[in-house]
N, CA and C atoms as a LAMMPS dump frame, in Angstrom:
ITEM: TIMESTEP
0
ITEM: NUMBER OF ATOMS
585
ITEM: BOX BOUNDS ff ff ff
-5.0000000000000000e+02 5.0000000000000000e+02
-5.0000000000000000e+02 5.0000000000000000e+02
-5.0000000000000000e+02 5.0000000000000000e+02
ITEM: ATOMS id mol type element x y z
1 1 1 N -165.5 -63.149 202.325
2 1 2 C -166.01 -63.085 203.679
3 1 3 C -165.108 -63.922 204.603
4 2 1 N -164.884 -63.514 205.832
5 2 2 C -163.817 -63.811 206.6
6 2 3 C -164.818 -65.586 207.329
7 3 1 N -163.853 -66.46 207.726
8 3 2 C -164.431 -67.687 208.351
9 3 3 C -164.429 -67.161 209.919
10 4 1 N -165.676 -67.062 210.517
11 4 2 C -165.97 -66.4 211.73
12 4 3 C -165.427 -67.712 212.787
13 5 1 N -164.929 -68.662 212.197
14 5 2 C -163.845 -70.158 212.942
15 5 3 C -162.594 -68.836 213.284
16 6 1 N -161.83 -68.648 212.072
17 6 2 C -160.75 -67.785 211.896
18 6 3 C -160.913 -66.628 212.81
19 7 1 N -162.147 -65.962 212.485
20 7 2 C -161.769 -64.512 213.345
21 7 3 C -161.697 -64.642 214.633
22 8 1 N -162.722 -65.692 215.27
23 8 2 C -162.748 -66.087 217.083
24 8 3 C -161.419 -66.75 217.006
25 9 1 N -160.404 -67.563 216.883
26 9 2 C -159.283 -68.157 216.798
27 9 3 C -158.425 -66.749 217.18
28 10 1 N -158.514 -65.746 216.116
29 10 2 C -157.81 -64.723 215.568
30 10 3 C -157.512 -63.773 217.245
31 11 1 N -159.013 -63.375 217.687
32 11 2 C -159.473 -62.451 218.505
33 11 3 C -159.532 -63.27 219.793
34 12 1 N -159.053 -64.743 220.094
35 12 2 C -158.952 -65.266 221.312
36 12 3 C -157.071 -65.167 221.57
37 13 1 N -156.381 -65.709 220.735
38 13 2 C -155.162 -65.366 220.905
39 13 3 C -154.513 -64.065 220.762
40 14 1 N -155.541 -63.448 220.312
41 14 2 C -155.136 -61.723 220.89
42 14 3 C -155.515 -61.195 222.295
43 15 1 N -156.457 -62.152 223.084
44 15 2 C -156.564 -61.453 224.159
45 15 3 C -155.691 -62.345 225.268
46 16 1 N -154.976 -63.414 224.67
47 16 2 C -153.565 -63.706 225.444
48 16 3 C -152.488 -63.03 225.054
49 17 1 N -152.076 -62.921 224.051
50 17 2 C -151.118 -62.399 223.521
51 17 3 C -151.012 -60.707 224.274
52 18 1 N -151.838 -60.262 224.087
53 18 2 C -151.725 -58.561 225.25
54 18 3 C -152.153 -58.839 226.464
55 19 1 N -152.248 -59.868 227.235
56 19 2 C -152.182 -60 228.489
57 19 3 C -153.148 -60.126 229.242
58 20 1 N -154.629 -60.246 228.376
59 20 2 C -155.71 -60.304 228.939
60 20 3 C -156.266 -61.612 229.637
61 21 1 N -155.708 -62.814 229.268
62 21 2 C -156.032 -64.02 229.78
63 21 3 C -154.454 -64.75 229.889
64 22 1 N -154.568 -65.653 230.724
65 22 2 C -153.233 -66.464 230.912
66 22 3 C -153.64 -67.548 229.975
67 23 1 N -152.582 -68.537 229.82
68 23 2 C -153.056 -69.527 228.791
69 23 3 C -154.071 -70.586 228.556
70 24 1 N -154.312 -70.386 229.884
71 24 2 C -156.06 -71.628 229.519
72 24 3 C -156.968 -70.918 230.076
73 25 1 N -156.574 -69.256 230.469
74 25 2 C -158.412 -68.723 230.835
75 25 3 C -159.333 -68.065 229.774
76 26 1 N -160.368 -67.486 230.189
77 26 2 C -160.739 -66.771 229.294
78 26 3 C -162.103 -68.002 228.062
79 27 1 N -162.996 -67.025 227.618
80 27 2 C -163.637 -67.971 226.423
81 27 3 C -164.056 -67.303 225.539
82 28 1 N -164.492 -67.647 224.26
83 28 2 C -165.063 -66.633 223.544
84 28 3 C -166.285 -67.359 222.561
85 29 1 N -167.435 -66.888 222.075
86 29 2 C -167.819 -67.172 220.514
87 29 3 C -168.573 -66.055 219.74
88 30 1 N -168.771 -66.765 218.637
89 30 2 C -169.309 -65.953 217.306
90 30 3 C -170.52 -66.671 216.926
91 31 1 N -170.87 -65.492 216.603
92 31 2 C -172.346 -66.179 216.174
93 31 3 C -172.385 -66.355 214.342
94 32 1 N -173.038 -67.439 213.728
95 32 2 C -172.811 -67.733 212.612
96 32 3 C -174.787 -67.939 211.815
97 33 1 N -175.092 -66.749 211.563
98 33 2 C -176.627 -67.444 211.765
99 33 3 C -177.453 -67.3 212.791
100 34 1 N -178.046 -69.031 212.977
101 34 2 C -178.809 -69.264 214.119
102 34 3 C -177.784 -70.422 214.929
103 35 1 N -176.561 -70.698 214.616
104 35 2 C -175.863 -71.053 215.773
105 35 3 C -174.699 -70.224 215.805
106 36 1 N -173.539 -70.921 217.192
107 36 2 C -172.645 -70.326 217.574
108 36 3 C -171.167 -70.944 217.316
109 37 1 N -170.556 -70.705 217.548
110 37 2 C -169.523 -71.031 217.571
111 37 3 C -168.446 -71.051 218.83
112 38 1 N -168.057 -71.942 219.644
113 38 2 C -167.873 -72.197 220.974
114 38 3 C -165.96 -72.291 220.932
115 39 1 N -165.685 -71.857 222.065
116 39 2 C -164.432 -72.013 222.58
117 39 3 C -164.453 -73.158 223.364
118 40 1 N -163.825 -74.279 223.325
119 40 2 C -163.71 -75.252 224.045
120 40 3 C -163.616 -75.371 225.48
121 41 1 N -163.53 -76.115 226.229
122 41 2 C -163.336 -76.14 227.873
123 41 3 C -161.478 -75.843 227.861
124 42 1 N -160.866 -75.534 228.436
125 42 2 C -159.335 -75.16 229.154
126 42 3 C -158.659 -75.398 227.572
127 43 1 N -159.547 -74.318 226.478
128 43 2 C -158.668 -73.841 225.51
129 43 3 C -157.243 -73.117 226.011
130 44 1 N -156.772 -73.681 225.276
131 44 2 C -155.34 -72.25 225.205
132 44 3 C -155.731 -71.106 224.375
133 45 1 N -154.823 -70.163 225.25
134 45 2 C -155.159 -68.792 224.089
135 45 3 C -153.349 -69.203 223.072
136 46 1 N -152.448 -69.767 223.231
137 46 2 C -151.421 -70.054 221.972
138 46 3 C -151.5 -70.532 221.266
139 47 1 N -152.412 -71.894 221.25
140 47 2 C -152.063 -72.756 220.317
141 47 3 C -153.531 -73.48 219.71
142 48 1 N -154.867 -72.789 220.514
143 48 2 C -156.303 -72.364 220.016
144 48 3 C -156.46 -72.885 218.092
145 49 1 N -156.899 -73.827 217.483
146 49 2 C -157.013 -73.614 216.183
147 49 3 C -158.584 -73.672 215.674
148 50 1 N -159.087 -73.65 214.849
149 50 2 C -160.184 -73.402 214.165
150 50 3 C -161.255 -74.788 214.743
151 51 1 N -160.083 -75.957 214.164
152 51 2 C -160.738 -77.127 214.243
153 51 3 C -161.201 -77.391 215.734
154 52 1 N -160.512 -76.639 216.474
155 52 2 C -160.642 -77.07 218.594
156 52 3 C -162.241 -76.298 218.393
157 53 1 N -162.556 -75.177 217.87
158 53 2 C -163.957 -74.955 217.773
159 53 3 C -165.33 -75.554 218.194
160 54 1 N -166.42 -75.539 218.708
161 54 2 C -167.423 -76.042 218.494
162 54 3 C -168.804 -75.959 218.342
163 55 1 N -169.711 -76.376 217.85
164 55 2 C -171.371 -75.504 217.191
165 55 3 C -171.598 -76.241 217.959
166 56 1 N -173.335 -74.84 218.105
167 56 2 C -173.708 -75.018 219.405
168 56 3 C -175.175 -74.104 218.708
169 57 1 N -176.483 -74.693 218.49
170 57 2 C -177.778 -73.678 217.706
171 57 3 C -177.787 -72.769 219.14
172 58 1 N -178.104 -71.393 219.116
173 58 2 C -178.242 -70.641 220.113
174 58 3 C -179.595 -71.151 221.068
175 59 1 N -180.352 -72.243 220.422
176 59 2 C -181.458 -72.164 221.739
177 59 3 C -180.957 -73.512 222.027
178 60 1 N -179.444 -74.099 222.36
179 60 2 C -179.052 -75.427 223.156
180 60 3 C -179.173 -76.46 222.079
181 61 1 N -179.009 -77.693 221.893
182 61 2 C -177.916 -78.205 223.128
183 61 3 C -176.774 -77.632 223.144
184 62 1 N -175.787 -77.71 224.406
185 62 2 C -174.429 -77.537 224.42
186 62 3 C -173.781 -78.474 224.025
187 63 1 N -172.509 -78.119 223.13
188 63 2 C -171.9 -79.711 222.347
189 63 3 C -171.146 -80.443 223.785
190 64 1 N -170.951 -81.51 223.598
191 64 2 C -169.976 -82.123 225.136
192 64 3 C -168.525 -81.068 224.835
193 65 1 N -167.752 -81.007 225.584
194 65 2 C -166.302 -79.985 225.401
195 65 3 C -166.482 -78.412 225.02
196 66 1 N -168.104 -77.988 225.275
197 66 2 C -167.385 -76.992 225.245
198 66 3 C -166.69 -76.42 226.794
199 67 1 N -166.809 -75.077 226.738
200 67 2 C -166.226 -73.651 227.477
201 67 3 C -167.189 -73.81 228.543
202 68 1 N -167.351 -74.046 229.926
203 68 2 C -167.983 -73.857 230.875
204 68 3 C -168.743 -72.686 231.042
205 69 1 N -168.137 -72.05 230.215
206 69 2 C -169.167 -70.66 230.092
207 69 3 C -170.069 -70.911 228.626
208 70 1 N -170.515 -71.61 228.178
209 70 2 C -170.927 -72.315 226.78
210 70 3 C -172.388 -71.589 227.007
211 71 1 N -172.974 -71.984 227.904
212 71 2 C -174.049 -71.755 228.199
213 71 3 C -174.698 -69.87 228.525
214 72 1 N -173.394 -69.67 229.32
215 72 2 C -173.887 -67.845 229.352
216 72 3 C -173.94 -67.305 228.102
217 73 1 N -172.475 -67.888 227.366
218 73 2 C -172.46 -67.121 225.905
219 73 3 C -174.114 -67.423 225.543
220 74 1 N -174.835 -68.297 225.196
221 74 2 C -175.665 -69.082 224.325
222 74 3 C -176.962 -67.925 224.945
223 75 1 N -177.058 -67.258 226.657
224 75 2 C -178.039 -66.879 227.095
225 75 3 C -178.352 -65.585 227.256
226 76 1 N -176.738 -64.977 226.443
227 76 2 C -176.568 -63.556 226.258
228 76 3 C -176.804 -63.254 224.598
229 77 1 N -176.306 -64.338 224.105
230 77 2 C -177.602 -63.847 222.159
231 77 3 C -178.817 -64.626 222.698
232 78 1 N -179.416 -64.637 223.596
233 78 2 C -181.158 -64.828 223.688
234 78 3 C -181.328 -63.55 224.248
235 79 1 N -180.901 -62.822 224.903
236 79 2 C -180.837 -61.665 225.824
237 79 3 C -180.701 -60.893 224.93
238 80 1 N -179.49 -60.571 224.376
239 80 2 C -178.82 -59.27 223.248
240 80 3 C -179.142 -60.108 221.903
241 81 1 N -180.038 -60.167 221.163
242 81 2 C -180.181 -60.463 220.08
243 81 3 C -179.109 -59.939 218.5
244 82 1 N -178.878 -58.581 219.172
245 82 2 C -178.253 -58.29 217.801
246 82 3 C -176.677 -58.536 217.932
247 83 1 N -176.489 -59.23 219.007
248 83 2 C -174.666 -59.399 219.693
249 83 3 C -174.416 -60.737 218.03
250 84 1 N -173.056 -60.378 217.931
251 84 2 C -172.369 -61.08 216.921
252 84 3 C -171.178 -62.109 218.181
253 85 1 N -171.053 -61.39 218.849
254 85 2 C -169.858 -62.62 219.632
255 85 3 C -169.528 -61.756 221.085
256 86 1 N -169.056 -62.861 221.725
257 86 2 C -169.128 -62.479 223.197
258 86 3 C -167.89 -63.038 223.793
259 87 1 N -167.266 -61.818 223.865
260 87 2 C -165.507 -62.525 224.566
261 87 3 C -165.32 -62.148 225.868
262 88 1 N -164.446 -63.353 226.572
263 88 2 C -164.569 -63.492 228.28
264 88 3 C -163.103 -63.169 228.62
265 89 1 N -163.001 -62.383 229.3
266 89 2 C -161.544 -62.09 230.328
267 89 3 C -161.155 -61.972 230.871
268 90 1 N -159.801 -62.414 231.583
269 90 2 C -159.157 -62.304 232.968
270 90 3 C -158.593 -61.015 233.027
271 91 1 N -158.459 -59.894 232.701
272 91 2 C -157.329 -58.926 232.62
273 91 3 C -156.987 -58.564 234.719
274 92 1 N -155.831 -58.805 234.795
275 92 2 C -155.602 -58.557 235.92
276 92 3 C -156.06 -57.504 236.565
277 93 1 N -155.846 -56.327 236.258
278 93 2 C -156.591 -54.809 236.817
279 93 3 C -158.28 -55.144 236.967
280 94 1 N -158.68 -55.22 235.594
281 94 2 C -160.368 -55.456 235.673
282 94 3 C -160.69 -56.281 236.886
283 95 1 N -159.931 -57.365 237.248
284 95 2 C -159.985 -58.102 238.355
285 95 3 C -160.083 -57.565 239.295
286 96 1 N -158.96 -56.746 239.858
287 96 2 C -158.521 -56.65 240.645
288 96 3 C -159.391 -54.852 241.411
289 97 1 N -159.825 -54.571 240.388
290 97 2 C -160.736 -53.18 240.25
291 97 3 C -162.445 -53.421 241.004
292 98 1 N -162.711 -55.004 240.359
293 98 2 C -163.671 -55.565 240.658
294 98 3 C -163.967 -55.922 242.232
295 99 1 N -163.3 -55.887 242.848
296 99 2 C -163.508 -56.414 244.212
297 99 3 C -163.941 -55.666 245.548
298 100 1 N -163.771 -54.181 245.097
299 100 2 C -164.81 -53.72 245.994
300 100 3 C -165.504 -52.578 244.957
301 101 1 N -166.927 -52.459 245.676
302 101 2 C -167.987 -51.527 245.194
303 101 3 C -168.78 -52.656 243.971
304 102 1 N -170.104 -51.626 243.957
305 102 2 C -170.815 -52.26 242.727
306 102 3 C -170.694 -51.812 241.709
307 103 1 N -169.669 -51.048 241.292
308 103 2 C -169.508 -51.043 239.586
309 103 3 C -168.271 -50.276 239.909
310 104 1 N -167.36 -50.117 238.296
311 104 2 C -165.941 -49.38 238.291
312 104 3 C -166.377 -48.277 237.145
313 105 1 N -165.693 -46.966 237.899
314 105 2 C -165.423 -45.729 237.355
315 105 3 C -164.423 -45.399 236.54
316 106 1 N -164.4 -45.802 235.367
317 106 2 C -162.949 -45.009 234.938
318 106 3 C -162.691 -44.063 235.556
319 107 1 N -161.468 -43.665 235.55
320 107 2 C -160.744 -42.29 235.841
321 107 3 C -159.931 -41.434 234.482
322 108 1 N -159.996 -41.958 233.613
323 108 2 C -158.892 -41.652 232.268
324 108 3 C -160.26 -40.884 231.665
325 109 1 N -159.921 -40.513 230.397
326 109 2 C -160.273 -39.329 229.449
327 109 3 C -161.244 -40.847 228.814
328 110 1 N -160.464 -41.754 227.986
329 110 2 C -160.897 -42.731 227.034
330 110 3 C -161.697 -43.159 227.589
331 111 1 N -161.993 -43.915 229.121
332 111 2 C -162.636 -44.85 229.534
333 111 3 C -163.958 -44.267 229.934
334 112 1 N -163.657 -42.787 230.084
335 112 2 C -164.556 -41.778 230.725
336 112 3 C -166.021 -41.548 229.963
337 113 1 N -165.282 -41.4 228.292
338 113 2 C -165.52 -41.713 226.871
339 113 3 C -166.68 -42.589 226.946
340 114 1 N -165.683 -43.73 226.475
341 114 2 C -166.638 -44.66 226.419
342 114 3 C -167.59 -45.46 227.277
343 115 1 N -167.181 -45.539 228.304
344 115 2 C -168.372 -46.024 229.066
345 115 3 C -167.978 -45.321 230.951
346 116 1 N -168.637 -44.383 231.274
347 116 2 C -169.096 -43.327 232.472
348 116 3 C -169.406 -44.749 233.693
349 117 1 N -169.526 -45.775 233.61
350 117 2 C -169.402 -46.893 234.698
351 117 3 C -169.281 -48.386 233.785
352 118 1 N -168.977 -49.175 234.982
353 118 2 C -168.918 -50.937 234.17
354 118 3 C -169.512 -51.456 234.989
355 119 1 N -170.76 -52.074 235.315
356 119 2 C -171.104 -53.059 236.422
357 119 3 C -170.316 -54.068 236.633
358 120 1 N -170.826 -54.116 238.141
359 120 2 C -169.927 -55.558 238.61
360 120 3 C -171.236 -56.181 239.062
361 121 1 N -170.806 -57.584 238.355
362 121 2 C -171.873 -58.515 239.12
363 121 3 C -171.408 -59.648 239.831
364 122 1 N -172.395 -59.993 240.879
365 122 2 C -172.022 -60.467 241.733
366 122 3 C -173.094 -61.824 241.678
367 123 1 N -172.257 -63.185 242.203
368 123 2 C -173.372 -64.126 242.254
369 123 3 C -173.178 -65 243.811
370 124 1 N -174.57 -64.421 244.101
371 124 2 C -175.295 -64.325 245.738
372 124 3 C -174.569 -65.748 246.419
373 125 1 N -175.307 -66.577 245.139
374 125 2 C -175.079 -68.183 246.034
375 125 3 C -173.729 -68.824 245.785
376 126 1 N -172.791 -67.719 244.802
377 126 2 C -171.725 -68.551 244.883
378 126 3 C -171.592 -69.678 243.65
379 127 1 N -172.563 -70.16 242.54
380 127 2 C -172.444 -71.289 241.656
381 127 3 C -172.829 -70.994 240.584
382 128 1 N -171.054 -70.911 240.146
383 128 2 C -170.996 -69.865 238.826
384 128 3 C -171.802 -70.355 237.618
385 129 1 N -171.781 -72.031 237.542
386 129 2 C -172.391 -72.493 236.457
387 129 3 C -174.082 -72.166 236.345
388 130 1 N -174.662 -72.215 237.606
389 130 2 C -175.804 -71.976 237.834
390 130 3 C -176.093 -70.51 237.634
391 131 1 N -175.801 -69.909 238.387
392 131 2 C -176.074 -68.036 238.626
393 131 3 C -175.643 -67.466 237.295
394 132 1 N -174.004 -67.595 236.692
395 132 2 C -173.634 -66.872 235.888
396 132 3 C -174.329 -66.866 234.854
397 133 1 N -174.754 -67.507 233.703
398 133 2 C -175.592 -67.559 232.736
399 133 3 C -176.828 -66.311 232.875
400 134 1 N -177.46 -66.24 233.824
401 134 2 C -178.583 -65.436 233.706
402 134 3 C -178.419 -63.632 234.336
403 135 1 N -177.291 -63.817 235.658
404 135 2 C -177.183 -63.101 236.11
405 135 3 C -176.282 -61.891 234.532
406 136 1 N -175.057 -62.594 233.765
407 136 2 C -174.648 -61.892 232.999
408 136 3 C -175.303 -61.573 231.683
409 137 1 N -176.08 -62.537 231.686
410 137 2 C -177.073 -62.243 230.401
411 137 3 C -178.1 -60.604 230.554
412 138 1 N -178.406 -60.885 231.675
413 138 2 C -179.472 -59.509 232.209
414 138 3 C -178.659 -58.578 232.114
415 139 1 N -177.147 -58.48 232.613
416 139 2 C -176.622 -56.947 232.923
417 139 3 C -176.037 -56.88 231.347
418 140 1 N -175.754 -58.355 230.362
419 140 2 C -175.325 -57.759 228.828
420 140 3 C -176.289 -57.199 227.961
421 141 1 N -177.707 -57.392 228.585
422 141 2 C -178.912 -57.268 227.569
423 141 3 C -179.003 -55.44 227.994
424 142 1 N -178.37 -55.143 229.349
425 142 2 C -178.668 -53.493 228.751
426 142 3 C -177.666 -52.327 229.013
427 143 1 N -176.018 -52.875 228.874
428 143 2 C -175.461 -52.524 228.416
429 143 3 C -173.992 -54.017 227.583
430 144 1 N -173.129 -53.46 227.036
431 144 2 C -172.4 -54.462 226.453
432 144 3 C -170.827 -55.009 227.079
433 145 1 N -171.123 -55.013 228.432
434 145 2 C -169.798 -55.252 229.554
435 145 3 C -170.38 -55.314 230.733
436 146 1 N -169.387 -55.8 231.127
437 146 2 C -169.603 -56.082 232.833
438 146 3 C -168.461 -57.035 233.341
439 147 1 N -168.251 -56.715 234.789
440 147 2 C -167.48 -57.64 234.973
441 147 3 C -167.565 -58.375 236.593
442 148 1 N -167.892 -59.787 236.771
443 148 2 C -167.767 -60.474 237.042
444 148 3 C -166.655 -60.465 238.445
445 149 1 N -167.54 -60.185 239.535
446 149 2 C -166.38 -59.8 241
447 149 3 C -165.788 -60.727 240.525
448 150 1 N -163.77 -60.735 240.776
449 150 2 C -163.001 -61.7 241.144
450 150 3 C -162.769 -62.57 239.833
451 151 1 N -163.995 -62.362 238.694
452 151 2 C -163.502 -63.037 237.912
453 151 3 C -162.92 -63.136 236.494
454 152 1 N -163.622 -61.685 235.902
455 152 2 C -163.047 -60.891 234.905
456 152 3 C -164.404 -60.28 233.992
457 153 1 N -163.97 -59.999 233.229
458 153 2 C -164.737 -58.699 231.952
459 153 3 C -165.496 -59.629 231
460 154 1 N -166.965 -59.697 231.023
461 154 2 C -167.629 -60.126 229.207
462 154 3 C -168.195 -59.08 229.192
463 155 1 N -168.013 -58.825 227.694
464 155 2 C -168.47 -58.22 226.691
465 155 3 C -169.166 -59.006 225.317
466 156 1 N -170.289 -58.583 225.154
467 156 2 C -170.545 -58.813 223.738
468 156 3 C -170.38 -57.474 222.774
469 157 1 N -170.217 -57.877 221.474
470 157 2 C -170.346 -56.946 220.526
471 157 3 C -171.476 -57.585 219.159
472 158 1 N -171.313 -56.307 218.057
473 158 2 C -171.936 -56.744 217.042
474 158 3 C -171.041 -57.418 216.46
475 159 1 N -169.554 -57.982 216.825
476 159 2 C -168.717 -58.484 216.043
477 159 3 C -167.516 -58.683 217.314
478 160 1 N -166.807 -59.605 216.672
479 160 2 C -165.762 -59.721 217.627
480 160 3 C -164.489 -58.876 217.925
481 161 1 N -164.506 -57.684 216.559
482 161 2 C -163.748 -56.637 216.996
483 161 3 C -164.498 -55.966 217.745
484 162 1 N -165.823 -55.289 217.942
485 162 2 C -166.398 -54.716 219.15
486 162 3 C -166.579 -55.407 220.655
487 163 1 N -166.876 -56.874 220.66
488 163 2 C -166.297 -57.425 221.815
489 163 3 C -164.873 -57.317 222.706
490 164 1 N -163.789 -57.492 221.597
491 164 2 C -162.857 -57.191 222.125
492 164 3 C -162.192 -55.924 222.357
493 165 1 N -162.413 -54.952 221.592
494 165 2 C -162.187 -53.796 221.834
495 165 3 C -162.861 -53.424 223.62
496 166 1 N -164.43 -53.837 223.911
497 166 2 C -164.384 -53.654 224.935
498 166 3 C -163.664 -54.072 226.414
499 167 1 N -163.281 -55.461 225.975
500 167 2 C -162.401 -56.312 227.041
501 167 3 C -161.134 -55.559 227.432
502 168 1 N -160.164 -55.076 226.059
503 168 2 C -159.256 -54.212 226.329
504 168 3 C -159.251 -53.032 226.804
505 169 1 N -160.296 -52.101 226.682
506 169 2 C -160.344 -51.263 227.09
507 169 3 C -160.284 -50.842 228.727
508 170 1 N -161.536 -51.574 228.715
509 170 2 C -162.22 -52.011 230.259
510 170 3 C -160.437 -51.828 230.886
511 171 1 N -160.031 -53.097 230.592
512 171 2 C -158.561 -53.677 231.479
513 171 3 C -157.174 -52.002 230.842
514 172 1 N -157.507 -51.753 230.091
515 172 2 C -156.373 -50.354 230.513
516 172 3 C -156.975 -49.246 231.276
517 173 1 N -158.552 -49.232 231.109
518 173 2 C -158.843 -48.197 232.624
519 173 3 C -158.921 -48.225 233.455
520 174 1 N -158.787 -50.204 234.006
521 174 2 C -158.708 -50.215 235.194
522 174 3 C -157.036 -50.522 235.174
523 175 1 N -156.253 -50.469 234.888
524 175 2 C -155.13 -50.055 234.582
525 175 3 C -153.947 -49.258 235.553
526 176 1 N -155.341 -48.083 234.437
527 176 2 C -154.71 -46.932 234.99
528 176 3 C -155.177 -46.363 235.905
529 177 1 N -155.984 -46.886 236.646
530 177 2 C -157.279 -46.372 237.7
531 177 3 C -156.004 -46.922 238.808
532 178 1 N -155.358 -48.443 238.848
533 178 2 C -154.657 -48.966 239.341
534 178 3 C -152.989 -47.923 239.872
535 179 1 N -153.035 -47.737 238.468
536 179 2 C -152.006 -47.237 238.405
537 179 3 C -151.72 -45.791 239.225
538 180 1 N -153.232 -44.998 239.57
539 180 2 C -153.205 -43.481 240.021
540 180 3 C -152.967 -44.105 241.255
541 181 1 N -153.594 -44.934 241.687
542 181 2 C -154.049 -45.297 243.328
543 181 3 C -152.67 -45.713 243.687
544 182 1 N -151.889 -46.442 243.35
545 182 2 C -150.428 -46.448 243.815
546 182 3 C -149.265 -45.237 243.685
547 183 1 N -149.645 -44.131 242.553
548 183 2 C -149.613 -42.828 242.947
549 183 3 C -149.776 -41.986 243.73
550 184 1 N -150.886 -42 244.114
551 184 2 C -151.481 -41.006 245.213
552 184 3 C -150.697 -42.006 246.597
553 185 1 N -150.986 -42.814 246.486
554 185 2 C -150.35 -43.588 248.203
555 185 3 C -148.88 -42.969 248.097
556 186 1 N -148.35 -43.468 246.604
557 186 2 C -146.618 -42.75 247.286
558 186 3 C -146.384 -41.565 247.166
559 187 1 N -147.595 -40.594 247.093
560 187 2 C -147.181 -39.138 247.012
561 187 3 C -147.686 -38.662 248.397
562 188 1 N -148.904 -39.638 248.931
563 188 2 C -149.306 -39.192 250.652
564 188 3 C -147.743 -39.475 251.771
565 189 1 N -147.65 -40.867 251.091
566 189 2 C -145.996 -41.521 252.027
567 189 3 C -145.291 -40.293 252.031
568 190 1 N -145.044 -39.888 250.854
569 190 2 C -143.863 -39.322 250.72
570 190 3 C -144.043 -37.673 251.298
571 191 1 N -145.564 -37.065 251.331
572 191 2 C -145.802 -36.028 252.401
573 191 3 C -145.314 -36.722 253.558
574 192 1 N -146.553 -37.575 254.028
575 192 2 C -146.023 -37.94 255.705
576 192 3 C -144.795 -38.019 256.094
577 193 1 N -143.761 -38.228 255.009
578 193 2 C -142.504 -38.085 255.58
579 193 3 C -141.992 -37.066 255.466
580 194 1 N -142.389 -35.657 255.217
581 194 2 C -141.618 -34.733 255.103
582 194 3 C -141.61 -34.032 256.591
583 195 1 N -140.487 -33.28 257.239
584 195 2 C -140.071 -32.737 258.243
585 195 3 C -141.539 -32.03 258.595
C-alpha cells in the first residue's frame, strides 16, 4: 500500500511541475482514516518532502504551519464525506477564465465530456480565510470542482489521482477556451482589414 505522505508529495509536485502552481502556490491533502494530511503554509511545489507534511483529525484542531487553506480542506471531507484528498490550483487560464461570469463552459470535446460547466465562486465580503472554507465546501459537496474568482481550481476526489486529474483538466479547457478567443479576435482583425 502506497504512503498517502508519498502520494500528496508525489501529486503536489506534479501540479508544479506541468504548470499548474508556481513554486509556493497551490495546497493539497489526503485523507488517512479519520485524519488528514496537510500541505504546509508557502510549501514549495520542488522541493515539498513527506516529512514538511502535517496531521490534522478532520473535525480540527489545525496543526500550527499548516496551508492557510488547512481549514477548507478539513470542511470539504465534512461536506464530501467520501472525498479521499483535495488539491488546490493556480493554473493560469482557470484563472484567468474565472473572472467574468458565474461559471466556465468548456468549449473542447474532453471538457465538454467531463464536466458541461465549473462554478465560480465568489466571496461577497472579500475574507478568504473566513468565507472560503464554507463557501467551497458547499459548491464541493455537490459537485467535485470549482473555481475560486481570481484565485484558482479545488477539486476533491476519491483519491488524489481523481483530484488532480480534475485540476488539470479544468486548466487545459480553459486553455483552450483561451486559446479560441485569441483566435477568433485575429481572424475578426484580420477580416476588418480586408479591402
Amino acid at each position: 500500500m502506497t504512503d498517502p505522505r508519498a502520494a500528496l508529495v508525489r501529486y503536489y509536485h506534479l501540479l508544479r511541475q506541468h504548470g499548474l502552481n508556481d513554486s509556493h502556490s497551490g495546497n493539497g491533502s489526503v485523507r488517512a482514516g479519520e485524519r488528514v494530511w496537510l500541505t504546509p503554509t508557502g510549501a514549495c511545489g520542488d522541493t515539498m518532502t513527506a516529512a514538511d507534511l502535517l496531521a490534522s483529525p478532520i473535525a480540527g484542531p489545525i496543526p500550527a504551519g499548516a496551508s492557510l487553506d488547512a481549514a477548507l480542506h478539513l470542511a470539504v471531507y465534512r461536506a464530501a464525506p467520501d472525498s479521499g484528498a483535495v488539491l488546490h490550483s493556480h493554473g493560469p487560464h482557470a484563472i484567468a477564465c474565472s473572472l467574468a461570469g458565474s461559471e466556465f463552459t468548456p468549449i473542447d470535446f474532453e471538457g465538454r465530456h467531463l464536466f458541461p460547466r465549473v462554478p465560480i465562486v465568489d466571496l461577497p465580503g472579500g475574507d478568504h480565510v473566513r468565507e472560503a472554507p464554507g463557501r467551497i465546501a458547499a459548491a464541493l459537496s455537490e459537485q467535485p470542482f470549482a473555481i475560486l474568482r481570481g484565485h484558482g481550481v479545488y477539486a476533491r476526489g476519491a483519491n488524489l489521482d481523481e483530484a488532480y486529474r480534475w485540476n488539470s483538466q479544468i486548466e487545459a479547457s480553459a486553455r483552450i477556451a483561451w486559446l479560441a478567443r485569441g483566435w477568433e479576435h485575429s481572424q475578426a482583425g484580420r477580416a476588418d482589414a480586408q479591402p
